[in-house]
C-alpha positions in Angstrom: 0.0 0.0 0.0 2.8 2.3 0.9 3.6 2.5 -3.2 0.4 3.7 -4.2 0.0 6.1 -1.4 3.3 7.2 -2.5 2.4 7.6 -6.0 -1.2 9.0 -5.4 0.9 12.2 -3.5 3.2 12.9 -6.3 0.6 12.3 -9.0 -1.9 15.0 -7.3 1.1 17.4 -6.0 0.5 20.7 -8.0 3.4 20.9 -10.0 2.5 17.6 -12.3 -1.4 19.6 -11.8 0.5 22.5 -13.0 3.0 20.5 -16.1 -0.2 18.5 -17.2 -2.2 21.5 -17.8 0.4 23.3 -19.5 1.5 20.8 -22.0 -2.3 20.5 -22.8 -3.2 24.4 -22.9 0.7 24.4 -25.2 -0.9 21.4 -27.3 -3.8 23.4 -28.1 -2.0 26.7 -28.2 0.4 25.1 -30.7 -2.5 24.2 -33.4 -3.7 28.0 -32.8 -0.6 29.2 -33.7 -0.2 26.2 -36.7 -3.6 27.7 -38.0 -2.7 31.6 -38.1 0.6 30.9 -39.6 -1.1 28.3 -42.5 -4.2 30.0 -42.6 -3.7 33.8 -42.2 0.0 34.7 -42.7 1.3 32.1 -45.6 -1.9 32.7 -47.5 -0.8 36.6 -47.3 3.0 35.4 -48.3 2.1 33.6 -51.4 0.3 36.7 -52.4 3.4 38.7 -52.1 6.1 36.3 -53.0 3.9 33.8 -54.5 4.4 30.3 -53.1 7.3 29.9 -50.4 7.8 26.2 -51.1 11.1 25.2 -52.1 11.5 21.8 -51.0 12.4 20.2 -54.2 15.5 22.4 -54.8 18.4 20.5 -54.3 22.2 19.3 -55.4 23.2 16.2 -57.1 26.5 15.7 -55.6 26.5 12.2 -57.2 24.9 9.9 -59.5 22.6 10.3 -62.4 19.8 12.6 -62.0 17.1 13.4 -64.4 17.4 17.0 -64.6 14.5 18.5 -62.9 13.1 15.9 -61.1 10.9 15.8 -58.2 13.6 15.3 -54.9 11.6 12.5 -54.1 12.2 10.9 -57.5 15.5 12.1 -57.3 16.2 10.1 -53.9 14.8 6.8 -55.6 17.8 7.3 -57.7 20.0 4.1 -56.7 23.8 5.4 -55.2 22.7 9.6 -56.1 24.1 11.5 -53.2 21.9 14.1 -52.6 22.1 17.6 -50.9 18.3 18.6 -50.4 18.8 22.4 -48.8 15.6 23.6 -50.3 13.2 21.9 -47.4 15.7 23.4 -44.9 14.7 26.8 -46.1 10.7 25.9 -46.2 11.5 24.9 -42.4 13.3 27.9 -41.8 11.2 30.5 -42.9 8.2 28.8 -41.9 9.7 28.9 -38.2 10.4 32.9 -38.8 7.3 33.5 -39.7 5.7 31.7 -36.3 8.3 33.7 -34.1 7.3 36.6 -35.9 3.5 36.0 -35.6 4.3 34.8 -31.7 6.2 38.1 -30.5 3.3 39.9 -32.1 0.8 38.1 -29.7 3.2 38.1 -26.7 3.5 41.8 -27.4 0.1 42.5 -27.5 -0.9 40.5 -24.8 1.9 42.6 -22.6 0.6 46.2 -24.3 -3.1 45.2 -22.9 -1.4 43.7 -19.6 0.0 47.1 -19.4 -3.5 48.9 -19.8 -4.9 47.2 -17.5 -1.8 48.1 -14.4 -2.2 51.7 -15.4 -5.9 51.7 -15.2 -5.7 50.0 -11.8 -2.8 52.5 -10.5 -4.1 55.5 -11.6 -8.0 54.5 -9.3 -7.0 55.4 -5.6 -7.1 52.2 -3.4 -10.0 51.8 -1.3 -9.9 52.2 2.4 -10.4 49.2 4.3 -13.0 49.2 7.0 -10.1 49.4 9.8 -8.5 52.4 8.1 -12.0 53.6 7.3 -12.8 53.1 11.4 -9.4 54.9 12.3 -10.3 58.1 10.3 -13.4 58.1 11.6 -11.5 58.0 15.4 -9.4 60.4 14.2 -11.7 63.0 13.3 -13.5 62.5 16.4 -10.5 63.1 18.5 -9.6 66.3 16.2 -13.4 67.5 17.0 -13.1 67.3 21.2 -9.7 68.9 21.3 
């Protein structure tokens, strides 16, 4: 019994609560952030640039080739040596573009966080009902002397 007690207090501890909930809300975060960068920002990049998707541009560093053949052809290609750069730079821009889009969101999440501090400094805290009391004494005292 002494096991499963053991385990029944790390499993409900909060920090697995707290790494359990986080890798699901970062799950569901992460297809959020899939969708705006496939949906919203690479549409708006093909427009501009037309399609970023350079993953059949590559090197034959040895072997015979058709020229301009699809890489996965090319890879079918028995003893062809192969540089394939051109799905590093789909990769590459594709994770640009997601930092970019992220820092955008993290930026104006912290720009409204901000708001919100400098609408709750600039209201005067209210008195508590003890410092509300202790005025009240005081001006009583002021009013006899």
């Amino acid at each position: 019994m002494g096991f499963v007690k053991e385990f029944k207090e790390f499993a409900i501890k909060g920090n697995v609560m707290d790494l359990a909930i986080g890798v699901i809300i970062g799950g569901a975060f992460g297809k959020i952030i899939d969708s705006v960068v496939n949906d919203l920002v690479m549409p708006l990049v093909a427009a501009i640039i037309g399609k970023p998707d350079f993953s059949n541009m590559y090197v034959v560093l040895r072997g015979a080739v058709p020229q301009g053949a699809a890489l996965v052809d090319a890879r079918k290609v028995d003893g062809a040596a192969i540089f394939a750069y051109g799905n590093f730079i789909t990769v590459a821009i594709n994770f640009i573009l997601l930092a970019l889009v992220i820092f955008m969101m993290v930026k104006a999440i912290n720009s409204m966080k901000r708001k919100e501090e400098a609408v709750a400094a600039a209201a005067p805290p209210v008195p508590t009902s003890e410092e509300v009391l202790l005025t009240e004494i005081r001006d009583l005292l002021k009013v006899k002397s």
